[in-house]
gemmi code that builds the backbone of each chain (N, CA, C; Angstrom):
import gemmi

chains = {
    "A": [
        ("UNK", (0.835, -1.191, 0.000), (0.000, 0.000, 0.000), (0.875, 1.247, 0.000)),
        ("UNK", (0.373, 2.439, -1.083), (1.118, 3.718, -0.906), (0.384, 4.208, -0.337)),
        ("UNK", (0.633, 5.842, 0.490), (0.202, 6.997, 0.799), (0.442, 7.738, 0.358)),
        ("UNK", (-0.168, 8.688, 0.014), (0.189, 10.074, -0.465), (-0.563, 11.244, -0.097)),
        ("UNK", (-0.253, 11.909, 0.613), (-0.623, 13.093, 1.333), (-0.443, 14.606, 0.603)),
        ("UNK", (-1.923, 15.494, 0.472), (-1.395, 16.485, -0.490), (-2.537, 17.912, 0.899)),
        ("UNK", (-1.649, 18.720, 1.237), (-2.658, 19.729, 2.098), (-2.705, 20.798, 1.250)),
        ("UNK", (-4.004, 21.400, 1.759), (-4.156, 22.540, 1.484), (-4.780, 23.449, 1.952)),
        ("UNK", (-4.766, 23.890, 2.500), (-4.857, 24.722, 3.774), (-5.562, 23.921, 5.072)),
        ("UNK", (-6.709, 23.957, 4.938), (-6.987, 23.295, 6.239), (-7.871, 21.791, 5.793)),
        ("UNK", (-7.623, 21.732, 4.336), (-8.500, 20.339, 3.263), (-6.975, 19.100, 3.442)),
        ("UNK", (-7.379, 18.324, 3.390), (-5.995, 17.390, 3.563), (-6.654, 16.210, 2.860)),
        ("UNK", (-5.478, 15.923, 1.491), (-6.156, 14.875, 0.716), (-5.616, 13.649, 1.091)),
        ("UNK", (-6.110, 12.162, 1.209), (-5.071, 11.405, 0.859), (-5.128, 10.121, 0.116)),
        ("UNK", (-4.227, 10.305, -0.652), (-4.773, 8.859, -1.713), (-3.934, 7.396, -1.184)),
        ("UNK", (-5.168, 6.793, -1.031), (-4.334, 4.986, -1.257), (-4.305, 4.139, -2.262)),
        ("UNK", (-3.491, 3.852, -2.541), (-3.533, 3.254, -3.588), (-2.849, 1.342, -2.812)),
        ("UNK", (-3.565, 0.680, -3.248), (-2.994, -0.694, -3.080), (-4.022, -1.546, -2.562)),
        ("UNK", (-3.654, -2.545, -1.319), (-4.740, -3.134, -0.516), (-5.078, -2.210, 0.643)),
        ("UNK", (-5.711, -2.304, 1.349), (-5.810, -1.595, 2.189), (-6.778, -2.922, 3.393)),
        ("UNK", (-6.096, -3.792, 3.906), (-6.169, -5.308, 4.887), (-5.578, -4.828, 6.218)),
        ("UNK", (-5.421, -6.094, 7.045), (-5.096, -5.820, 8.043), (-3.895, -5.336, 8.419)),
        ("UNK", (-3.019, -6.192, 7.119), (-1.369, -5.484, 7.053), (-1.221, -4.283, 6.927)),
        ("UNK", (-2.068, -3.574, 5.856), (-1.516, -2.009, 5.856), (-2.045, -1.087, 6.822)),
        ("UNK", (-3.854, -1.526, 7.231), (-5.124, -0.773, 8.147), (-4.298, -0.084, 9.142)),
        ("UNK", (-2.775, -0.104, 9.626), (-2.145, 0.272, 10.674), (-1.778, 1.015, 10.384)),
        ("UNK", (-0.603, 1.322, 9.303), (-0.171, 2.165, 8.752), (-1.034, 3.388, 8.805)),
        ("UNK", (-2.173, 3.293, 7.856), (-3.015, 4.169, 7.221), (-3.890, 4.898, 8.597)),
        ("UNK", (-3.645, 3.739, 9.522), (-4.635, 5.003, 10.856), (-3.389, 6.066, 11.404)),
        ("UNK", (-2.445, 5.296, 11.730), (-1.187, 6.482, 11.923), (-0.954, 7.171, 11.109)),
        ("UNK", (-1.322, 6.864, 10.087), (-0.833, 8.826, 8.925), (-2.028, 9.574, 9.461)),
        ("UNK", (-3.229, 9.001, 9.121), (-4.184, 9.665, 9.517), (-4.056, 10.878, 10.715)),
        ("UNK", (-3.577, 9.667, 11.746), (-3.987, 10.110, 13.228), (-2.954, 11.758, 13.447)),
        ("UNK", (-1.916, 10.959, 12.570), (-0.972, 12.080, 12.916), (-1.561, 13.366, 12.313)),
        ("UNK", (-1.965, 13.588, 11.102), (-2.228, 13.868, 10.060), (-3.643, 15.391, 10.543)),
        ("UNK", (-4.242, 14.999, 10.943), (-5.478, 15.438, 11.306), (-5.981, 16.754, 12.177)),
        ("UNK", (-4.399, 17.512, 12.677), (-4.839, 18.210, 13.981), (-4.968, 19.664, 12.699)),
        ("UNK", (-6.352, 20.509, 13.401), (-6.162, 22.050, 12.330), (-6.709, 21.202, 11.222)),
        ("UNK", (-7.101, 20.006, 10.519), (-7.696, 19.850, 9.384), (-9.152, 19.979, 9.043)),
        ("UNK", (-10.470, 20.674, 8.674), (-11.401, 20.822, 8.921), (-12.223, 19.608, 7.128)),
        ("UNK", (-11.609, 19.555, 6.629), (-11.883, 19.086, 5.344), (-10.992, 17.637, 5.037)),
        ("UNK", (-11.238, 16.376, 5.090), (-10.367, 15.280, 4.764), (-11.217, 14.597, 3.644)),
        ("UNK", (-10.348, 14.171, 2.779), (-10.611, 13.806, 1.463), (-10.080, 12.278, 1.360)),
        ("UNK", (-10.729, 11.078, 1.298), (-9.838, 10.030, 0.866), (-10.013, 9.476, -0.389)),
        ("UNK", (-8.696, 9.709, -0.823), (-8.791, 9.325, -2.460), (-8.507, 7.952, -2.962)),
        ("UNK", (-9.943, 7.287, -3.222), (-9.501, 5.949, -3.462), (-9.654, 5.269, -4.749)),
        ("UNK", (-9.079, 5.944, -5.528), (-9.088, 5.450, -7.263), (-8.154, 5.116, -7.258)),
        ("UNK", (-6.849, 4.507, -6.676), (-6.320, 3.523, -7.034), (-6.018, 2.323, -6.167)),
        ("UNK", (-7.536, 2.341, -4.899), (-7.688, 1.277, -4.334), (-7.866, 0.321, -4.611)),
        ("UNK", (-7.048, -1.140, -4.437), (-7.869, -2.452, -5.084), (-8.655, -2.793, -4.452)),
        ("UNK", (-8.685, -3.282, -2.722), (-9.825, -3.423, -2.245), (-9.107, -3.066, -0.923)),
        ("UNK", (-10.623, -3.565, 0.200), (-10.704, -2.762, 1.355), (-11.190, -4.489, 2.427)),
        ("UNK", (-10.407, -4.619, 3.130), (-11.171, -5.564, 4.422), (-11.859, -4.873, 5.578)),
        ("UNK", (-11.931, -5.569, 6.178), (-12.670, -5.069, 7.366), (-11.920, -4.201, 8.261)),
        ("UNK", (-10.403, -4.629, 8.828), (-9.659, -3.726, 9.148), (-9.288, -2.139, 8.180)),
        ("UNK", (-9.660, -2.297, 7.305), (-9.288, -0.807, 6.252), (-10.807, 0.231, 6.804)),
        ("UNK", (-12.160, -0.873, 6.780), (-13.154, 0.133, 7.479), (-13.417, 0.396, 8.847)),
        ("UNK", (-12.608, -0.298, 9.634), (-12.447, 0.343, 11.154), (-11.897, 1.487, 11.007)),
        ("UNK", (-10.523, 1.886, 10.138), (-10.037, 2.735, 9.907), (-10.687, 4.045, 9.672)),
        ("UNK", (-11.802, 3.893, 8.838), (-12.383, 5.126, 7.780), (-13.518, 4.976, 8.749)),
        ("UNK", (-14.183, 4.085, 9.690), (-14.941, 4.786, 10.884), (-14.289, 5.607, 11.972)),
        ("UNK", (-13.749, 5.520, 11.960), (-12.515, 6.052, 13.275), (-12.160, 7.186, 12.871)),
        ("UNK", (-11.340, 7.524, 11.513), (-11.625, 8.704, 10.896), (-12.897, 9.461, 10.693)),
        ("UNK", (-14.027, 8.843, 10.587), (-15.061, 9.729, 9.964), (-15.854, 10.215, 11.486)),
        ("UNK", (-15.305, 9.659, 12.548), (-15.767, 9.787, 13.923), (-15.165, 11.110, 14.397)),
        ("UNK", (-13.772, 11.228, 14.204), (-12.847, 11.840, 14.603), (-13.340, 13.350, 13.461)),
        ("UNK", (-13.577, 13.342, 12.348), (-13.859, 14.063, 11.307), (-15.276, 14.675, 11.340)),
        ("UNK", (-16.141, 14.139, 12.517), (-17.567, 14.637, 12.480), (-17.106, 15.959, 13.413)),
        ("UNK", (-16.528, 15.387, 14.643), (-15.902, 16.255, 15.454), (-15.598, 17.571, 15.106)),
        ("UNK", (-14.551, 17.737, 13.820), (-13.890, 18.697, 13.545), (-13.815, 19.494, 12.398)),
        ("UNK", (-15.106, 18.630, 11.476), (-14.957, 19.424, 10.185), (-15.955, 18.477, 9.342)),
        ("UNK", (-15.375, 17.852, 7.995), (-16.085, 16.672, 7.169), (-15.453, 15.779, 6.667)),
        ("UNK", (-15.830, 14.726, 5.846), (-14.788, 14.037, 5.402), (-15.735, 13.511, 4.009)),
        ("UNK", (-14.883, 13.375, 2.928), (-15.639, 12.677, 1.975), (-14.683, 11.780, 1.389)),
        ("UNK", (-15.261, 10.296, 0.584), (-14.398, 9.748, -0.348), (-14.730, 9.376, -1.798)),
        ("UNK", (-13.553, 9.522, -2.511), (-13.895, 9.669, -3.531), (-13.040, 8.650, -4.539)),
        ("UNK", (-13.085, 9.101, -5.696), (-13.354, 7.888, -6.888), (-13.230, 6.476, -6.395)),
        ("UNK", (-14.580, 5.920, -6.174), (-14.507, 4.663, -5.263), (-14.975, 3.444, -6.551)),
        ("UNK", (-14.058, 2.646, -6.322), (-14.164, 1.513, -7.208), (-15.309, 1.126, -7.173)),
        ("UNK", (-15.769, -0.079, -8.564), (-17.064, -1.132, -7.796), (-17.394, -1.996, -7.131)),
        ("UNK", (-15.968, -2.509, -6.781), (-15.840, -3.128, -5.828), (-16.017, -2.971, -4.542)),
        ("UNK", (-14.970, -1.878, -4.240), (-14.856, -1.025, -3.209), (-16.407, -0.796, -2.386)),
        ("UNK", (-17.151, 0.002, -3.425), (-18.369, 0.154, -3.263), (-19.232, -1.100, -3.243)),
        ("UNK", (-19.442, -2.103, -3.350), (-20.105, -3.594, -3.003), (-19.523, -3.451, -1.833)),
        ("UNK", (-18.305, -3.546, -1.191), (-18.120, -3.607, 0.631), (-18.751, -2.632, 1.121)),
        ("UNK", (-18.897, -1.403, 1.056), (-19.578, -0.294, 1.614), (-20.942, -0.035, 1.798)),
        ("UNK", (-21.920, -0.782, 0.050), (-22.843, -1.456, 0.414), (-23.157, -2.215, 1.526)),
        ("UNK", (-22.401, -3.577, 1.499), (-22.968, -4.492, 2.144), (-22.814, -4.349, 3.683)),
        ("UNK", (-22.064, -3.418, 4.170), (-21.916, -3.385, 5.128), (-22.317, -2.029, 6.221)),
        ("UNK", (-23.089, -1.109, 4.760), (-23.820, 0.059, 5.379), (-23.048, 1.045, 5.456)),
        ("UNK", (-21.864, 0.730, 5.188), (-20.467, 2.097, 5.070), (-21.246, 3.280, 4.152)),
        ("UNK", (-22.160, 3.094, 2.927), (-22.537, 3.855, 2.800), (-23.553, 5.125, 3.076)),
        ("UNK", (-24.243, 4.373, 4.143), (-24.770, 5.679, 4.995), (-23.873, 6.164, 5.848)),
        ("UNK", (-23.101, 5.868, 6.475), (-22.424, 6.365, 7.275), (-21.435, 7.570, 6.768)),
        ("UNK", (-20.224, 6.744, 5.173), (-19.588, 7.830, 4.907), (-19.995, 8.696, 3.564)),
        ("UNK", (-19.423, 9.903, 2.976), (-20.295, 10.605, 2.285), (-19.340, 10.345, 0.859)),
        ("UNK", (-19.920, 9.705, 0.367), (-19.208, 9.086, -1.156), (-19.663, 10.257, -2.328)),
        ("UNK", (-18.381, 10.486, -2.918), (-18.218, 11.412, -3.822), (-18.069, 10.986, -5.108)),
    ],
    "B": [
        ("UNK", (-5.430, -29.947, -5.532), (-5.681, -29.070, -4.612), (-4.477, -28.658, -3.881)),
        ("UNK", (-4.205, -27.738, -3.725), (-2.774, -26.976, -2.870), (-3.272, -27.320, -1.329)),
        ("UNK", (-2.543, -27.194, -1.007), (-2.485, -27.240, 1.039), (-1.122, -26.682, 0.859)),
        ("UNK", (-1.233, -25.705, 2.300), (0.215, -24.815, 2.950), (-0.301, -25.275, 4.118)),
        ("UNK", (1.230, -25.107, 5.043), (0.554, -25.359, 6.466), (1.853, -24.493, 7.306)),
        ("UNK", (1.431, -23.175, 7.499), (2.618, -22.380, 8.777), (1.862, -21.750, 9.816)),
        ("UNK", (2.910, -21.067, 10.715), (2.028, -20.446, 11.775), (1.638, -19.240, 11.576)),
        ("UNK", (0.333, -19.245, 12.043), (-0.842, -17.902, 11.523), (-0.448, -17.249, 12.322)),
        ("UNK", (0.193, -16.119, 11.589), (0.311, -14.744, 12.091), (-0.111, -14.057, 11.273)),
        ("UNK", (-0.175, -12.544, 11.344), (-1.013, -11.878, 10.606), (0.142, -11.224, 9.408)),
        ("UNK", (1.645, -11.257, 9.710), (2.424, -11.111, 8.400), (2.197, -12.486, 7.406)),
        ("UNK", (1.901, -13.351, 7.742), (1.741, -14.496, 6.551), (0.450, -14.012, 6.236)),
        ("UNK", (-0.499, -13.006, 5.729), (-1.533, -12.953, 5.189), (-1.191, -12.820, 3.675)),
        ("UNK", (0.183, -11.499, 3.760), (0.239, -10.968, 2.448), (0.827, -12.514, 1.495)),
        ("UNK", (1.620, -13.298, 1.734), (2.196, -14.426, 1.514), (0.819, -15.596, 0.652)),
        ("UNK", (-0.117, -15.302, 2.026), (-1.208, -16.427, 1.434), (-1.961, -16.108, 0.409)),
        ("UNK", (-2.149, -14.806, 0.739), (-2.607, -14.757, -0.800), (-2.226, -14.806, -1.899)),
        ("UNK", (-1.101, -14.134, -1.612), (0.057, -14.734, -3.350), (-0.253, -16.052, -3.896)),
        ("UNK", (-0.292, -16.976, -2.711), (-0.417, -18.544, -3.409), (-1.813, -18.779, -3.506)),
        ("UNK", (-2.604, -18.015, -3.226), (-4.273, -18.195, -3.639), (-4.416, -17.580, -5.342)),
        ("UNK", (-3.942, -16.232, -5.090), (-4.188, -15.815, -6.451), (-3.311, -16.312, -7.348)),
        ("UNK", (-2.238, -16.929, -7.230), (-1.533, -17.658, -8.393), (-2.472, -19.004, -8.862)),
        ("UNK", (-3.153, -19.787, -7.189), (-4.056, -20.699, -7.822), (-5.307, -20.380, -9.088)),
        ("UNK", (-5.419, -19.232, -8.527), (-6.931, -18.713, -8.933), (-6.717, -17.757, -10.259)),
        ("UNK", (-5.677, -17.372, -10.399), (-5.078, -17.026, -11.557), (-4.924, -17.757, -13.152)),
        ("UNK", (-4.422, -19.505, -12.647), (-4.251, -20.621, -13.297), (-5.534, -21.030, -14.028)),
        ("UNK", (-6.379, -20.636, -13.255), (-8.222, -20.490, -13.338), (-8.421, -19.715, -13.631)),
        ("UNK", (-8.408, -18.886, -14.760), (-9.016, -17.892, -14.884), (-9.981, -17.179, -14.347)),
        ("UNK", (-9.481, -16.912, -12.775), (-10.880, -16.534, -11.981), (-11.147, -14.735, -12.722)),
        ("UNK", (-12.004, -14.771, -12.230), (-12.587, -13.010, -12.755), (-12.219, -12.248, -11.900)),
        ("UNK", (-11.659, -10.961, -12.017), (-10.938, -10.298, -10.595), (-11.500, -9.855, -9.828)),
        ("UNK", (-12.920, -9.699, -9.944), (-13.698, -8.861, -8.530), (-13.817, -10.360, -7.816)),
        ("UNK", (-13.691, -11.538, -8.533), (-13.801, -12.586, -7.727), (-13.036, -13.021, -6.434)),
        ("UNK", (-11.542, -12.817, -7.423), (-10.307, -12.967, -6.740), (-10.321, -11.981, -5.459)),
        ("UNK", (-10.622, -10.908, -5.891), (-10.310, -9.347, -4.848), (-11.414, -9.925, -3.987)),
        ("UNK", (-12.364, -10.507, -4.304), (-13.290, -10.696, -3.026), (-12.876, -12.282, -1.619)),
        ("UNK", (-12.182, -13.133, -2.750), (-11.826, -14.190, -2.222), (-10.156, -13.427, -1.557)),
        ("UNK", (-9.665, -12.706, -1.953), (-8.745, -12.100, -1.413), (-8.788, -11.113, -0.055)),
        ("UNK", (-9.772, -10.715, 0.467), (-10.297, -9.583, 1.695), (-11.091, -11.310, 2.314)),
        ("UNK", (-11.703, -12.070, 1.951), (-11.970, -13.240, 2.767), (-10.918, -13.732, 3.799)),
        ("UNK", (-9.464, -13.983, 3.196), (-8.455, -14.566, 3.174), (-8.362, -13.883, 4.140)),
        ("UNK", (-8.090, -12.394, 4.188), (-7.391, -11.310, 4.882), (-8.099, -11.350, 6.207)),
        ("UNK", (-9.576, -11.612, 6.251), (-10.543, -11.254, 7.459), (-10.303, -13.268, 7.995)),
        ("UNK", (-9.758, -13.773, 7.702), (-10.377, -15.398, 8.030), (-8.576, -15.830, 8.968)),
        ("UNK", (-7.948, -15.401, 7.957), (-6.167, -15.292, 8.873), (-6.481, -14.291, 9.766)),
        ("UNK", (-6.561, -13.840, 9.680), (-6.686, -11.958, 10.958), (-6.985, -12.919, 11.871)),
        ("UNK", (-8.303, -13.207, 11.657), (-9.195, -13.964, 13.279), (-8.335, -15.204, 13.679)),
        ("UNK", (-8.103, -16.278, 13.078), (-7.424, -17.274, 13.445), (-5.909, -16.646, 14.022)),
        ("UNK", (-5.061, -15.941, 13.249), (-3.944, -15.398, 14.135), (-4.121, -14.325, 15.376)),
        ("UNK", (-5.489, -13.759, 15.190), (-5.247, -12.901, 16.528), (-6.065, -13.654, 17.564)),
        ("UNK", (-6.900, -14.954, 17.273), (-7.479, -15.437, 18.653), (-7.078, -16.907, 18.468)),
        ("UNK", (-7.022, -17.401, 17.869), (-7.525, -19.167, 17.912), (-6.376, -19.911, 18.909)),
        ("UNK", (-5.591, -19.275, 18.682), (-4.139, -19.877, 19.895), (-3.702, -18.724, 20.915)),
        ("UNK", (-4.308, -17.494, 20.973), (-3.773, -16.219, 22.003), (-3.871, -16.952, 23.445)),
        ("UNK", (-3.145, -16.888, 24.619), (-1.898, -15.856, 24.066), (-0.871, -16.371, 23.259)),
        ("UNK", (-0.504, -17.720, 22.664), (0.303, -18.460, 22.204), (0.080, -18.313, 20.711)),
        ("UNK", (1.263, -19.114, 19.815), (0.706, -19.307, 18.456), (0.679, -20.455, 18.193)),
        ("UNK", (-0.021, -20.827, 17.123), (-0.260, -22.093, 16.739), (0.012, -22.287, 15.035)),
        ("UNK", (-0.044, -23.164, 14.414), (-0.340, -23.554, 12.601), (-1.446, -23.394, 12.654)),
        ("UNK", (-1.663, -23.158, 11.223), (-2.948, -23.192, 10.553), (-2.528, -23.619, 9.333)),
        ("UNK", (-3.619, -24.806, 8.660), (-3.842, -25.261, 7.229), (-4.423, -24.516, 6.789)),
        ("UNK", (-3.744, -24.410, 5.103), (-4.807, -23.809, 4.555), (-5.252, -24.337, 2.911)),
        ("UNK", (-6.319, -25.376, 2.795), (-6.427, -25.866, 1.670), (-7.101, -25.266, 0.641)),
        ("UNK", (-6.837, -25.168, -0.339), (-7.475, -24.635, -1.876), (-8.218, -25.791, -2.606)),
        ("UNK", (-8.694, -25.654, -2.953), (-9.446, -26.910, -3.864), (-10.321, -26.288, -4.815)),
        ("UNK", (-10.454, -27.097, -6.003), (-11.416, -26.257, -7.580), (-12.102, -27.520, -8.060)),
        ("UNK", (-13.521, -27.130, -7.976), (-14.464, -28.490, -9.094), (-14.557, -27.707, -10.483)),
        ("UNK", (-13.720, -28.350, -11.431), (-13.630, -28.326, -12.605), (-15.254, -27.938, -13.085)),
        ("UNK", (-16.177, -28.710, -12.681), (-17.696, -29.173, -13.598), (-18.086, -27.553, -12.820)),
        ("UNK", (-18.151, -27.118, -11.660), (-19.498, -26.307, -11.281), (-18.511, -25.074, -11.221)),
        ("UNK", (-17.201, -24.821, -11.599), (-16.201, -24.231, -11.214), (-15.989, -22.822, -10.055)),
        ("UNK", (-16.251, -24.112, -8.487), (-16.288, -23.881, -7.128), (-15.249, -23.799, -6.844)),
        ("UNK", (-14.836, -23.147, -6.445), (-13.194, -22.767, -5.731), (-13.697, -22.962, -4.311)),
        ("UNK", (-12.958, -23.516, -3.345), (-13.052, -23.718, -1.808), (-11.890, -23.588, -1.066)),
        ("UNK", (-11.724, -22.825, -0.228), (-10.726, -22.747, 0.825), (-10.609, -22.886, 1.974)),
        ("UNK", (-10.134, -23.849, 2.123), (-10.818, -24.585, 4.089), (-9.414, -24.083, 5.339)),
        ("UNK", (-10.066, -23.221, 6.074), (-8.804, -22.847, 7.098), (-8.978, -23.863, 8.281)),
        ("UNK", (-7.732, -24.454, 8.458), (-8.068, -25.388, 9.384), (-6.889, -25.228, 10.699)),
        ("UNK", (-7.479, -25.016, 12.098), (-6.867, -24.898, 12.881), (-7.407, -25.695, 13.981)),
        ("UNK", (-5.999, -25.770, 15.369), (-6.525, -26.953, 15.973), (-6.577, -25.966, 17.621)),
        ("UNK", (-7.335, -24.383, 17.555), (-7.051, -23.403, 18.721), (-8.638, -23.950, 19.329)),
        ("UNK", (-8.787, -22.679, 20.180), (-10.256, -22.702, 20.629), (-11.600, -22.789, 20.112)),
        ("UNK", (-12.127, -23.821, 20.197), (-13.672, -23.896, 19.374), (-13.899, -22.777, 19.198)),
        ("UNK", (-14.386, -22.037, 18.341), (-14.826, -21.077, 17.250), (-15.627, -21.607, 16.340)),
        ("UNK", (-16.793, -21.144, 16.600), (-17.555, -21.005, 15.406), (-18.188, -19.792, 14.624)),
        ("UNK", (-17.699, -19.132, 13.846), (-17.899, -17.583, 13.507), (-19.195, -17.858, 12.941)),
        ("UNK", (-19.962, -18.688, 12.598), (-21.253, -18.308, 12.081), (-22.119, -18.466, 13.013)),
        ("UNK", (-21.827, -18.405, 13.987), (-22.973, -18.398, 15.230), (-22.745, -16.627, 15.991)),
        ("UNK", (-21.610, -16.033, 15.057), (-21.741, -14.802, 15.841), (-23.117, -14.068, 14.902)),
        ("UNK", (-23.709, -13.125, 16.054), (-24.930, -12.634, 15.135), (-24.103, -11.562, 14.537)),
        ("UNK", (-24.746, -11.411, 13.001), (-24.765, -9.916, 12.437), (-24.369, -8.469, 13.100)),
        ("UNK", (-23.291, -7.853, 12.736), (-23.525, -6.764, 12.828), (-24.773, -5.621, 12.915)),
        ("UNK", (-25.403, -4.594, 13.629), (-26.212, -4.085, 13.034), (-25.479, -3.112, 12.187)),
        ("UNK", (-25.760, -3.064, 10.417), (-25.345, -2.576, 9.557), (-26.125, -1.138, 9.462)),
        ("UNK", (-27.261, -0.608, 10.297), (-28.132, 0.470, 9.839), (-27.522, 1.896, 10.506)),
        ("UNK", (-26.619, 1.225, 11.367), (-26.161, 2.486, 12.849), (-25.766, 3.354, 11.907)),
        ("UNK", (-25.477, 4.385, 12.549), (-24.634, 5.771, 12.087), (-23.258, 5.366, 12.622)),
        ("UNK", (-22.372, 6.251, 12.322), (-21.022, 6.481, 12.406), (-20.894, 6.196, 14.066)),
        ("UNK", (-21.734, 7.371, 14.688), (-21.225, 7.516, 16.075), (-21.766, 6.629, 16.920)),
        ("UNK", (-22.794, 5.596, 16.482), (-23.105, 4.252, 17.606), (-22.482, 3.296, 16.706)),
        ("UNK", (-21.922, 3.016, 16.087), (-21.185, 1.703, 15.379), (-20.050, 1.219, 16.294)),
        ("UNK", (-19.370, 0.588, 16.226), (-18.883, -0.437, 17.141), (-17.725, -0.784, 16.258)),
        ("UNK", (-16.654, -0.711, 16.641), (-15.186, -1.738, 15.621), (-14.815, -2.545, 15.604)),
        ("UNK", (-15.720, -3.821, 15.218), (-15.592, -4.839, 15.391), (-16.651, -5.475, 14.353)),
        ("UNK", (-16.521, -6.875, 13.962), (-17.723, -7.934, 13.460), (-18.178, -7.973, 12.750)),
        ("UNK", (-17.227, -7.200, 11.746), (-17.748, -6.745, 10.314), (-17.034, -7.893, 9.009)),
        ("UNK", (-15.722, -8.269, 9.839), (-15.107, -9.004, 8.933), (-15.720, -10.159, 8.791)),
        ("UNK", (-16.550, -10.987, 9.334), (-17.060, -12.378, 8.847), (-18.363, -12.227, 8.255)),
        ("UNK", (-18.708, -10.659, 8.543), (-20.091, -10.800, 7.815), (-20.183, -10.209, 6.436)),
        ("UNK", (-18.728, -9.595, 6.478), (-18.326, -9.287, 4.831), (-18.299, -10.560, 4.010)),
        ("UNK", (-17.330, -11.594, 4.597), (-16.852, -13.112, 3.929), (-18.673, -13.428, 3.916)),
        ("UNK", (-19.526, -13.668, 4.750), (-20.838, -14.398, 4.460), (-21.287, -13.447, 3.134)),
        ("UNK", (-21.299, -12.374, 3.319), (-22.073, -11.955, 2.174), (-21.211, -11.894, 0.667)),
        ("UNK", (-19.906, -11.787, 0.619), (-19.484, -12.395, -1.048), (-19.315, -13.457, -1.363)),
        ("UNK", (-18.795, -14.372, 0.041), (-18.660, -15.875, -0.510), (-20.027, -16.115, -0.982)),
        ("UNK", (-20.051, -17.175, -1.642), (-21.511, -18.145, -1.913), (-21.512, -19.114, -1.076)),
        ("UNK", (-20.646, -19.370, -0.265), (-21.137, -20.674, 1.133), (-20.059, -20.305, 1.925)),
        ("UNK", (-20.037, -20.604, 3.106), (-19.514, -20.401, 4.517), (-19.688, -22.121, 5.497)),
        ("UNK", (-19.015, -22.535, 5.845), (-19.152, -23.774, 6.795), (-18.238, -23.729, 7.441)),
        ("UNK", (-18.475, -24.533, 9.146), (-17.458, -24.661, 9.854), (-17.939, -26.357, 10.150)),
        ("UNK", (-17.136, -26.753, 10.667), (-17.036, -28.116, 11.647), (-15.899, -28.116, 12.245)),
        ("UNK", (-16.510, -28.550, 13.588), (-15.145, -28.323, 14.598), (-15.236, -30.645, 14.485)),
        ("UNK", (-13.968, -30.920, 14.294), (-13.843, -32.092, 14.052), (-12.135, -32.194, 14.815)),
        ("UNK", (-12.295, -33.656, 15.406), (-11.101, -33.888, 15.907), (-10.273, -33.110, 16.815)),
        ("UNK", (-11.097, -32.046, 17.458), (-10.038, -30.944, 18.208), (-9.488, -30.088, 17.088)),
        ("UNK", (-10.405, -29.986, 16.073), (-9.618, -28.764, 14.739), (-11.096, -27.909, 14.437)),
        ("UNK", (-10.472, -26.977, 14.102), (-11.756, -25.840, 13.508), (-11.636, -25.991, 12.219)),
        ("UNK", (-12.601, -26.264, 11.158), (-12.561, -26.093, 10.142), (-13.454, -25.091, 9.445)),
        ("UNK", (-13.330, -24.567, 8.631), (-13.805, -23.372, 8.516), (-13.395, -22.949, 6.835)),
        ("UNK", (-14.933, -23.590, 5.965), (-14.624, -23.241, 4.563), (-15.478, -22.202, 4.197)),
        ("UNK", (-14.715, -21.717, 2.846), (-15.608, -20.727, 2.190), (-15.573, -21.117, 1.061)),
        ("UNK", (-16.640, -20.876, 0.119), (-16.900, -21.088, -1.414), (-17.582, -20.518, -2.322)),
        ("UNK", (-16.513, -20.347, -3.725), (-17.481, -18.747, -4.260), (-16.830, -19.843, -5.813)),
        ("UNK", (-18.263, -19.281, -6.482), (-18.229, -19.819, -7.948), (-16.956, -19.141, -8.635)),
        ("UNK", (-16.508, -19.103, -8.992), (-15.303, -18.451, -10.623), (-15.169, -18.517, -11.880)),
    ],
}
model = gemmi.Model(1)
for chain_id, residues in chains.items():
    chain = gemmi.Chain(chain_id)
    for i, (resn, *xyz) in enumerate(residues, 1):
        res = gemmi.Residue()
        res.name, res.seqid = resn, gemmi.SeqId(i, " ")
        for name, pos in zip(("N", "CA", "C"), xyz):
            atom = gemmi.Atom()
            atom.name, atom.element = name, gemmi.Element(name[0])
            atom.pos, atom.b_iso = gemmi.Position(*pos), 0.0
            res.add_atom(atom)
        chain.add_residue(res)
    model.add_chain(chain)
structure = gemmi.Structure()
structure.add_model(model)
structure.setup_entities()
């Protein structure tokens, strides 16, 4: 899995690109976590996600918890795949798909 | 049919799947197939390495198998930790909002809903625990 982090002023984008499982789900909450203080706008960019387990959406609840708090969060170019997990598991009411 | 057999930890995930999707590759599986039998893999090792032998570790089997005629791919995780039976955990409630949701119990009810079958049998002092999705 890559990260890539792009700010802009107080909007903070970040794209993953790869798996996003239990191996990387760690990684990706520590950029986050670090990532987040002063950010009112978080963007996760997932067009070059292959897919997402269950540990990748603890992640993006935890963020979007932390993100109700302080501002918004949206994600965007979401695969069809991607989107069948988010379906099935109600991620899509919860997060705001772009 | 392939069989591996090491100890489940959660760095042998990225490993197992390599040798799933090379099986399933050989098969021309379809890739949302693979990617789905691939996040199975990921949520089915997770649980067996973070509970089935804690605090200790243990092996886990892990067999592949393909029926040519109905072309069923099956992958049976077989471990010999604490009776577990994940299909007796109930459902997530999937309707909550963000801020009553819970982080947890999502991963086996992802695997029930892409696989096309789910089974366990606890046999011999082993958990067995298959999944099966057409390709």
């Amino acid at each position: 899995m890559t990260i890539n982090k792009q700010q802009n002023g107080s909007t903070l984008t970040i794209a993953v690109q790869g798996r996003l499982d239990t191996t990387t789900a760690p990684d990706l909450e520590k950029e986050i976590k670090s990532s987040l203080e002063g950010v009112t706008e978080l963007i996760m960019d997932f067009e070059k996600l292959d897919y997402i387990s269950s540990a990748g959406l603890r992640v993006l609840l935890s963020a979007q918890k932390q993100m109700s708090k302080q501002g918004s969060m949206k994600v965007t170019n979401v695969s069809d795949l991607v989107m069948e997990v988010f379906e099935v598991t109600g991620f899509t009411d919860i997060l705001t798909i772009e | 049919m392939k069989e591996w057999t090491f100890e489940a930890t959660i760095d042998r995930i990225t490993w197992l799947t390599d040798q799933v999707n090379e099986a399933l590759e050989s098969l021309n599986c379809p890739m949302k197939a693979q990617m789905q039998i691939d996040v199975a893999i990921d949520e089915l090792l997770a649980n067996i390495a973070s509970y089935a032998y804690a605090p200790n570790k243990g092996d886990v089997t892990v067999r592949f198998d393909f029926d040519e005629e109905s072309r069923m791919a099956s992958i049976s995780f077989i471990d010999t930790g604490v009776p577990y039976d994940p299909l007796r955990k109930p459902d997530p409630d999937v309707t909550l909002q963000a801020q009553e949701r819970e982080v947890g119990g999502l991963g086996i009810f992802l695997v029930k809903k892409t696989m096309d079958d789910m089974l366990y049998a606890r046999k011999d002092g082993r958990n067995i625990l298959t999944i099966r999705k057409r390709i």
